[in-house]
N, CA, C and O atoms as a MOPAC input file, in Angstrom:
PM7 MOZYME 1SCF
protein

 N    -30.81400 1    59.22500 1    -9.52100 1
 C    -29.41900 1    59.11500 1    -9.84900 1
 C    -28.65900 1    58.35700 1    -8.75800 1
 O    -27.90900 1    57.42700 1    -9.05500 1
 N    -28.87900 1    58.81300 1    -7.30500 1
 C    -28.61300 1    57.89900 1    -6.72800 1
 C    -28.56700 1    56.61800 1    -6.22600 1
 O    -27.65000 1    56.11400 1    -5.57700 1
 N    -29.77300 1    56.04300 1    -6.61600 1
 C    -30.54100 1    54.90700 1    -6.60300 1
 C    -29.54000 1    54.35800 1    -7.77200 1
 O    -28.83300 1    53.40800 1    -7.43400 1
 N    -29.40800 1    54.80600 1    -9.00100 1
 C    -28.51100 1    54.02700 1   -10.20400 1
 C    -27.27900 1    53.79500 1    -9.61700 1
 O    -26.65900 1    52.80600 1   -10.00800 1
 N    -26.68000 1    54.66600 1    -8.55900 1
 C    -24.74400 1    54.51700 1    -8.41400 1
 C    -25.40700 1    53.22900 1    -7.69400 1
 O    -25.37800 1    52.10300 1    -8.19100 1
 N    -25.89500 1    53.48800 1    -6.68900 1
 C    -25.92700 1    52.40700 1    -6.00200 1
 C    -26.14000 1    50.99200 1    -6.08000 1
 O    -25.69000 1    50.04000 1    -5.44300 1
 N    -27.11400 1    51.13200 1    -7.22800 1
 C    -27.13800 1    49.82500 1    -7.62700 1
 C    -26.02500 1    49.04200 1    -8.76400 1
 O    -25.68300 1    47.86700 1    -8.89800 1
 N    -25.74800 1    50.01100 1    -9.31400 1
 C    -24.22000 1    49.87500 1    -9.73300 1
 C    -22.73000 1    49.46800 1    -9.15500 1
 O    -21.87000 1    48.70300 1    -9.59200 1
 N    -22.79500 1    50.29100 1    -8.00900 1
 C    -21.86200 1    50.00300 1    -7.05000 1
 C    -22.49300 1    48.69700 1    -6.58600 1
 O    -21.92200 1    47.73100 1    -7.09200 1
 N    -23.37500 1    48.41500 1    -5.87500 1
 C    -23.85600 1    46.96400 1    -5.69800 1
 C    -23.13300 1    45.57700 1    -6.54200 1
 O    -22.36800 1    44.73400 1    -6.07400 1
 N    -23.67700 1    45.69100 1    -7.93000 1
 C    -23.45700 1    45.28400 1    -8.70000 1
 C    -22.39500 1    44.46500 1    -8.91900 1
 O    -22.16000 1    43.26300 1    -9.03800 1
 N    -21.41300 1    46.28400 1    -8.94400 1
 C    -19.67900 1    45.50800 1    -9.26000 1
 C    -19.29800 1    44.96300 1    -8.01000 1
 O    -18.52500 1    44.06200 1    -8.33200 1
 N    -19.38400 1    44.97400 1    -6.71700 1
 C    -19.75200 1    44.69600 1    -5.67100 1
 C    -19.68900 1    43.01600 1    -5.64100 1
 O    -18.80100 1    42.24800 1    -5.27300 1
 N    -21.09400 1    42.78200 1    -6.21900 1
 C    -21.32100 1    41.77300 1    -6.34700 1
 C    -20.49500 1    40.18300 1    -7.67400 1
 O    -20.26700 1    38.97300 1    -7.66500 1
 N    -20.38600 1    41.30800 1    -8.50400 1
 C    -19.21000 1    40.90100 1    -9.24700 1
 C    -17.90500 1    40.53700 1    -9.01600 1
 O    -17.55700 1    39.38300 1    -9.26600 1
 N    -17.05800 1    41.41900 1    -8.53600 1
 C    -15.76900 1    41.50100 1    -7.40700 1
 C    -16.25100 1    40.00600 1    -6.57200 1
 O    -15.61500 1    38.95400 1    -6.63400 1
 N    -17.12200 1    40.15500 1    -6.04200 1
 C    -17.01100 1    38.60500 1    -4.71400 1
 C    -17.53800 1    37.37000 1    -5.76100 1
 O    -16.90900 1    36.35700 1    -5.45500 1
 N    -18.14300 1    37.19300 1    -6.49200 1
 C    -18.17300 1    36.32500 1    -7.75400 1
 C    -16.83900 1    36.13800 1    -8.49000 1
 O    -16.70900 1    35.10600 1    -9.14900 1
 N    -16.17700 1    36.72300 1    -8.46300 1
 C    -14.88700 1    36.79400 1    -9.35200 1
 C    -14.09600 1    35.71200 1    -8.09300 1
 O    -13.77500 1    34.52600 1    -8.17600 1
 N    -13.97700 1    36.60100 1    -7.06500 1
 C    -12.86800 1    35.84900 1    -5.69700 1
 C    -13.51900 1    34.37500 1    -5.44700 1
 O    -12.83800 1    33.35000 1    -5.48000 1
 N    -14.41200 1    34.38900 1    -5.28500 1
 C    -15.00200 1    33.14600 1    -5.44500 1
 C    -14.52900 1    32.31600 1    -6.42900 1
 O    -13.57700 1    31.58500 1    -6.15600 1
 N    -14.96600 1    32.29800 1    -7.40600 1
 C    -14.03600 1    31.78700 1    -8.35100 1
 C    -12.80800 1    31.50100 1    -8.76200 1
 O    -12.45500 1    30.45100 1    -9.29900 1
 N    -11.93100 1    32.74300 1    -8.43100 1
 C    -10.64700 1    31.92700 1    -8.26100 1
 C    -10.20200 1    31.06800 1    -7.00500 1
 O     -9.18100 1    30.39500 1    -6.86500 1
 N    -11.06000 1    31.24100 1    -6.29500 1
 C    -10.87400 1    30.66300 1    -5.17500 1
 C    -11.19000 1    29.01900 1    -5.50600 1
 O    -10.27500 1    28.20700 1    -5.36900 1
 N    -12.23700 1    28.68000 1    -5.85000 1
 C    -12.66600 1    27.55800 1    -6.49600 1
 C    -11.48300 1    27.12200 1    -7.25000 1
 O    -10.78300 1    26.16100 1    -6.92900 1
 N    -11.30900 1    27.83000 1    -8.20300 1
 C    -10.41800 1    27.05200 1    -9.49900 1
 C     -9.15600 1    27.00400 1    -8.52600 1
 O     -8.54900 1    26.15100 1    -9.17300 1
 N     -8.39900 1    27.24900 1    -7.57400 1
 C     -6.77400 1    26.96600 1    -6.64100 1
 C     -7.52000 1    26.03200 1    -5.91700 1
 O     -6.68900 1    25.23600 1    -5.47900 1
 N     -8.38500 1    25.77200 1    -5.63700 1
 C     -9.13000 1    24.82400 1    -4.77200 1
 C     -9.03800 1    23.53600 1    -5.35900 1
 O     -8.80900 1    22.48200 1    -4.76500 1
 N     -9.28000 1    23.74200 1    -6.86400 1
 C     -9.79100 1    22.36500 1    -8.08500 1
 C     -8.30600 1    21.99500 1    -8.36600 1
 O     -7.79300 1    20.87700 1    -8.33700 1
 N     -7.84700 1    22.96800 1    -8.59100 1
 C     -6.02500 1    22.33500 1    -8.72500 1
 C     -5.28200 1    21.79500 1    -7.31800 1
 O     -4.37100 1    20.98900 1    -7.13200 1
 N     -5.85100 1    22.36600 1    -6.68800 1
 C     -4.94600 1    21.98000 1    -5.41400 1
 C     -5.62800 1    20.09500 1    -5.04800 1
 O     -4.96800 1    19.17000 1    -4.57500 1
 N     -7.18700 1    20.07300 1    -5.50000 1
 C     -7.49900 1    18.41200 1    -5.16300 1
 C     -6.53600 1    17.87100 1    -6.75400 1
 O     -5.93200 1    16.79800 1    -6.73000 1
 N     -6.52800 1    18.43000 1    -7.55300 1
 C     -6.18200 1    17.35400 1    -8.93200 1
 C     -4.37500 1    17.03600 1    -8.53600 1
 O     -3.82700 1    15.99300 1    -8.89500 1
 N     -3.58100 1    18.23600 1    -7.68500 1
 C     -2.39800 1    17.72600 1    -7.25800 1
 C     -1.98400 1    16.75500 1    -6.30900 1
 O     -0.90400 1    16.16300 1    -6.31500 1
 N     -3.31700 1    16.57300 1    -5.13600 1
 C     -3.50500 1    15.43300 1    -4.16200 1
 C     -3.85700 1    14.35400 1    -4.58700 1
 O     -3.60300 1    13.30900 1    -3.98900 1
 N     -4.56600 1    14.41300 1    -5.80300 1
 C     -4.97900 1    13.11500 1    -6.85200 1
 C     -3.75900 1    12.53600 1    -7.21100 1
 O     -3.62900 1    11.31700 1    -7.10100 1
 N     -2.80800 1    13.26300 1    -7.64100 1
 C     -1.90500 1    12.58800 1    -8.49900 1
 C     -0.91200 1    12.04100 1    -7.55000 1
 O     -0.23100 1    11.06900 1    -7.87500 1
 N     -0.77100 1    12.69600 1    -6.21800 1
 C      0.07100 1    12.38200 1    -5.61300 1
 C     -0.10500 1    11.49200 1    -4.93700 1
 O      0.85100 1    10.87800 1    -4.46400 1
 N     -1.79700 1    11.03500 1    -4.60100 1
 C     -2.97300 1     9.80200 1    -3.77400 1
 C     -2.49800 1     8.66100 1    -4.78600 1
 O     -2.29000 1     7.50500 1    -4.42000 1
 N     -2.37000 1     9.04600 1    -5.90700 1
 C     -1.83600 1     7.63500 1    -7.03800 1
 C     -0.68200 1     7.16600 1    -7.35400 1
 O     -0.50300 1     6.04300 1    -7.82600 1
 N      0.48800 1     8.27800 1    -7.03800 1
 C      2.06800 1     8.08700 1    -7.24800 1
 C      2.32800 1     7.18700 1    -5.56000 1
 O      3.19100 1     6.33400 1    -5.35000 1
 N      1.30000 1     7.70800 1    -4.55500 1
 C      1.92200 1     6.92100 1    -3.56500 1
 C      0.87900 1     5.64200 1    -3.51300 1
 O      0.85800 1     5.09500 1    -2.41000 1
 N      0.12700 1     5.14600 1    -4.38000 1
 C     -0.62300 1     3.73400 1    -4.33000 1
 C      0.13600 1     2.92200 1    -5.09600 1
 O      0.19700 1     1.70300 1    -4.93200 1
 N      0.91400 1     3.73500 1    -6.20600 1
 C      1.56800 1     2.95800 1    -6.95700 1
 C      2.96000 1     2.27400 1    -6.22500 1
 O      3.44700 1     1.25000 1    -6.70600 1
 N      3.46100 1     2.83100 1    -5.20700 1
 C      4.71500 1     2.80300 1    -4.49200 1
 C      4.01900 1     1.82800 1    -3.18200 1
 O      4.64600 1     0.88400 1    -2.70300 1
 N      2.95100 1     2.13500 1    -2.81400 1
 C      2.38900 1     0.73500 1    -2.04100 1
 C      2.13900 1    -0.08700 1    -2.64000 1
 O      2.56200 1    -1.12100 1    -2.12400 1
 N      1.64600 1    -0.24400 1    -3.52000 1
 C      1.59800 1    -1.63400 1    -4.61600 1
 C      2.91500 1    -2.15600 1    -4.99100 1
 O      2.88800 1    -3.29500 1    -5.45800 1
 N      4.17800 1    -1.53600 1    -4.88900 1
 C      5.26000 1    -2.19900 1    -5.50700 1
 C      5.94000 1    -2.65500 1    -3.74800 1
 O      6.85000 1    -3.47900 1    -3.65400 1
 N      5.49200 1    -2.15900 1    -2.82900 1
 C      5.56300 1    -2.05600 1    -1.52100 1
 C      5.57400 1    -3.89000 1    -1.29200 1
 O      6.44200 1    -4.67700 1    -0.91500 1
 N      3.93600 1    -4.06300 1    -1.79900 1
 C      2.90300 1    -5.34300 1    -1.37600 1
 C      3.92800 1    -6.36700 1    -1.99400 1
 O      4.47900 1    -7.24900 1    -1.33500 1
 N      4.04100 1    -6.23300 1    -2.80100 1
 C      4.32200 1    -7.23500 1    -3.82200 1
 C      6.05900 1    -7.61600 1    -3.22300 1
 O      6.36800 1    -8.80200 1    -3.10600 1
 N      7.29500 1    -6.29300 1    -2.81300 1
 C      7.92700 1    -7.10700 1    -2.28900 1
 C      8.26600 1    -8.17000 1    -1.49800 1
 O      9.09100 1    -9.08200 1    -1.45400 1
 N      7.06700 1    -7.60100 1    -0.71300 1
 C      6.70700 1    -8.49900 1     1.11600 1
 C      6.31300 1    -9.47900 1     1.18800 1
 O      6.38700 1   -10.26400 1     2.13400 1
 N      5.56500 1    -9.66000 1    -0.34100 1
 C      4.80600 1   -11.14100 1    -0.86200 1
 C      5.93800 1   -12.20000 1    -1.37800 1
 O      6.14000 1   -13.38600 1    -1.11800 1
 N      6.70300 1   -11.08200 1    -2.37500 1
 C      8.26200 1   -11.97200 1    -1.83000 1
 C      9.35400 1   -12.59700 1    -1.03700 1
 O     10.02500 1   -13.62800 1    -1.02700 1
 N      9.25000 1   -11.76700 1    -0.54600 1
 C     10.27000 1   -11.64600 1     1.18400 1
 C      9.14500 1   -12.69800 1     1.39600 1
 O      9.61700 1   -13.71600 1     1.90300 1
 N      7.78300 1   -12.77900 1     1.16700 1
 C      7.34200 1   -14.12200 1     2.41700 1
 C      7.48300 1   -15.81900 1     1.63600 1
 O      7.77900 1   -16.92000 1     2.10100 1
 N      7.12700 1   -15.36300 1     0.33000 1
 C      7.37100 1   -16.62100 1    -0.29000 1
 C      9.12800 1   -17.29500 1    -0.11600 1
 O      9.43700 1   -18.48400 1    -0.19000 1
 N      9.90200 1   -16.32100 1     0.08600 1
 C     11.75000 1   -16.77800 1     0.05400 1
 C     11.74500 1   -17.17800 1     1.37900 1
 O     12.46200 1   -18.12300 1     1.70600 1
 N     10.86300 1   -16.45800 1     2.42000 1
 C     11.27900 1   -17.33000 1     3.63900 1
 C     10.86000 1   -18.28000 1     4.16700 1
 O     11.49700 1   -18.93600 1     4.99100 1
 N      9.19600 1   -18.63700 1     3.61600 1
 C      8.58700 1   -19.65900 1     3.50300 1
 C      9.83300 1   -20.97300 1     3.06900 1
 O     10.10200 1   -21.93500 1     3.78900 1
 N     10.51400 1   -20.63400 1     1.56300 1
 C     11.02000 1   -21.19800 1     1.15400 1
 C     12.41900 1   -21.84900 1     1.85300 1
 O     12.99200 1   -22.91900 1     1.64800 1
 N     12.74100 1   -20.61600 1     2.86200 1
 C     14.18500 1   -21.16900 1     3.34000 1
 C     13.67400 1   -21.97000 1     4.74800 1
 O     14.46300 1   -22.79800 1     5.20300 1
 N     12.46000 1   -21.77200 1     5.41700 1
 C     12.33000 1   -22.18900 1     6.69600 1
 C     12.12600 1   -23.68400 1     6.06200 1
 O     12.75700 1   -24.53400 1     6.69200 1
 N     11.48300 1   -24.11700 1     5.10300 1
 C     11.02300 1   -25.73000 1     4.26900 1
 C     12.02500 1   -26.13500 1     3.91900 1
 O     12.02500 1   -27.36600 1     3.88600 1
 N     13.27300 1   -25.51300 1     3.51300 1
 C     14.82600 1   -25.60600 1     3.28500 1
 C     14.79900 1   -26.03300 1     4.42500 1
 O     14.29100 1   -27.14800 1     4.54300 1
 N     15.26300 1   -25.42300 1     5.56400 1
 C     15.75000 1   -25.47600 1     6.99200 1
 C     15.26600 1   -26.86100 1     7.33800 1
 O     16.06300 1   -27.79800 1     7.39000 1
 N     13.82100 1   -27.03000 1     7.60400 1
 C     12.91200 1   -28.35400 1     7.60100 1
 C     13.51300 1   -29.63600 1     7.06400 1
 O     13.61500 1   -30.76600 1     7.54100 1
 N     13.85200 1   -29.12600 1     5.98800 1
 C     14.40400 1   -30.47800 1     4.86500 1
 C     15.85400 1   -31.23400 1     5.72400 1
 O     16.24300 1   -32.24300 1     6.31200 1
 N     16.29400 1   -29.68300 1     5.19700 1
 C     17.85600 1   -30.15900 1     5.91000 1
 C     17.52000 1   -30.75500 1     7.54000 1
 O     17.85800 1   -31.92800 1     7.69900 1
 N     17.28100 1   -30.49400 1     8.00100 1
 C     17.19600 1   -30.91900 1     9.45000 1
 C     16.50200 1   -32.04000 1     9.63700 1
 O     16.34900 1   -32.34100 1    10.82100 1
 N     15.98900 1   -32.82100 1     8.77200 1
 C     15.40300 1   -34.18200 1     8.79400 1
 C     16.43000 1   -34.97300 1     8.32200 1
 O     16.78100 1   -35.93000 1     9.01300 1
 N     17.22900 1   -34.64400 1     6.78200 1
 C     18.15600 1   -35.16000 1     6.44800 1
 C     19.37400 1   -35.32700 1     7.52100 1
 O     19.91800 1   -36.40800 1     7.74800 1
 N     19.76500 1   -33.92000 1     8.23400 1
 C     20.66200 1   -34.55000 1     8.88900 1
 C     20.08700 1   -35.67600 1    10.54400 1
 O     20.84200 1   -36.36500 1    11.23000 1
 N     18.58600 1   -35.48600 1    10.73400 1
 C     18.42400 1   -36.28700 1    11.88000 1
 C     18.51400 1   -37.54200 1    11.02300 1
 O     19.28900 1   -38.35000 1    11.53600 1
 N     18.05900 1   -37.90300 1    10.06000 1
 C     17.94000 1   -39.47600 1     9.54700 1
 C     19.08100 1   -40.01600 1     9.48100 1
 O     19.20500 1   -41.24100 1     9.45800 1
 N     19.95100 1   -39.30200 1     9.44700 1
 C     21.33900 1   -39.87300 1     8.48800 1
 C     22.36200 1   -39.80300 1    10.29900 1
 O     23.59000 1   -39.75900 1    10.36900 1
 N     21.47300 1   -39.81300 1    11.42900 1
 C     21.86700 1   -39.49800 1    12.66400 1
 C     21.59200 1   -41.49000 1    12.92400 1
 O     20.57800 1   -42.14600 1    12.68700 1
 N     22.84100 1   -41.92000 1    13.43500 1
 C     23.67100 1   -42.84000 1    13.88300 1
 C     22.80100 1   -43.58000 1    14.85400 1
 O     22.33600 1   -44.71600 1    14.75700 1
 N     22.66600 1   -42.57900 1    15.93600 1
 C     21.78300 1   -43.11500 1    17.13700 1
 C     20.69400 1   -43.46600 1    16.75800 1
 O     20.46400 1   -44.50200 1    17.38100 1
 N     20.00400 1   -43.28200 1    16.22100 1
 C     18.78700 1   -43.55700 1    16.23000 1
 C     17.82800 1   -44.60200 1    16.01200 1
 O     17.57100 1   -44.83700 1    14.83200 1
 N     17.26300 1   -45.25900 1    16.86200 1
 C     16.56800 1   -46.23500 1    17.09000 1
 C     15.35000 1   -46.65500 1    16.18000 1
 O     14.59800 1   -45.74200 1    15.84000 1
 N     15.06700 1   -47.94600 1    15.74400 1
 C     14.05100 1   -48.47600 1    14.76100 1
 C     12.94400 1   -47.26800 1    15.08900 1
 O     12.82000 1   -46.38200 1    14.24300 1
 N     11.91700 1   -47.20500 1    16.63900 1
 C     11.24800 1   -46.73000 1    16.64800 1
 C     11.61400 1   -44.73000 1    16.81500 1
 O     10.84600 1   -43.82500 1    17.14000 1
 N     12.55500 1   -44.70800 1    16.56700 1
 C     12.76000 1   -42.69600 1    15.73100 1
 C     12.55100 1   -42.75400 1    14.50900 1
 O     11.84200 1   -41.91500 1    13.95400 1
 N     13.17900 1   -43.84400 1    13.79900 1
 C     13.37100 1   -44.25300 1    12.13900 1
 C     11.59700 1   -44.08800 1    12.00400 1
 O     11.04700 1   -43.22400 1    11.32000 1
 N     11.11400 1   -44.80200 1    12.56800 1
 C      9.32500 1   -44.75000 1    12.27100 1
 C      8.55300 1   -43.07200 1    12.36500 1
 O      7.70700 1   -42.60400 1    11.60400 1
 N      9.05600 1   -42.57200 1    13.30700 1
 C      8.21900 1   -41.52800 1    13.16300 1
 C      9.02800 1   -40.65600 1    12.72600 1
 O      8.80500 1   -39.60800 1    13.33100 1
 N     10.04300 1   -40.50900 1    11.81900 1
 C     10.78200 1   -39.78600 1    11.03600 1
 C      9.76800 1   -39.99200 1     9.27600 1
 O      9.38100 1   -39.16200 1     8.45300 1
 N      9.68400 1   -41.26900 1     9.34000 1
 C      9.09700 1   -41.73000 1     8.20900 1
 C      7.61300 1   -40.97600 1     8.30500 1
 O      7.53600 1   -39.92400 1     7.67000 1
 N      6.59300 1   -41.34600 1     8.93000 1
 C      5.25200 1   -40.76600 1     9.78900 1
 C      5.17600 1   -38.78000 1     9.13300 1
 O      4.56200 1   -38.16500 1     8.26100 1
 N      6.36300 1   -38.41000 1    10.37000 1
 C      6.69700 1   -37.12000 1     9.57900 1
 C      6.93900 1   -36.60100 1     8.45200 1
 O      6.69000 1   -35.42100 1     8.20200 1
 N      7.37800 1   -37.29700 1     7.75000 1
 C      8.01200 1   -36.99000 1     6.31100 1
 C      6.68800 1   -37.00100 1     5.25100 1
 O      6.52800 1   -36.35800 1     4.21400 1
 N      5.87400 1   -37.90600 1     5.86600 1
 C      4.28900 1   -37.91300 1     4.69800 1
 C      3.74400 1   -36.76000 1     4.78500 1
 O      3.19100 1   -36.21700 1     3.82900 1
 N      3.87000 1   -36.08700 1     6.32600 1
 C      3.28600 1   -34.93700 1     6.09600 1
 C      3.57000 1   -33.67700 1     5.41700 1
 O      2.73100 1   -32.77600 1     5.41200 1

């Protein structure tokens, strides 16, 4: 008879820490599927991140070649300047 509690008591014993286990697991499995979603809400916010900066570089690309432009226009259209500036203004400009 004693031999039966005991192995009974064992048992549920063993059941009880199978059970905790388990929920332990399953707050475990939710707790990665909430880092998932949140690993993807913030890739999505670096991706919209990338893409501004790719802007911001193409507009300033664009204004420094602005800047470039203008600043040839106003050296050419510059008074002083001698046949041989006129030449390598020209020289420059192919490139």
């Amino acid at each position: 008879m004693l031999d039966s509690a005991l192995s009974i008591a064992a048992l549920i014993l063993a059941f009880a820490a199978l059970a905790g286990l388990f929920q332990r697991l399953h707050s475990i499995t939710r707790a990665l599927d909430a880092m998932q979603r949140n690993i993807a809400e913030i890739h999505g916010e670096l991706a919209k991140i990338s893409m501004a900066l790719q802007t911001i570089k193409k507009r300033t690309a664009n204004s420094a070649g602005d800047s470039f432009v203008d600043e040839f226009v106003e050296i050419d259209g510059d008074q002083w300047l001698d046949e041989n500036d006129r030449r390598e203004l020209r020289e420059l400009k192919q490139l």
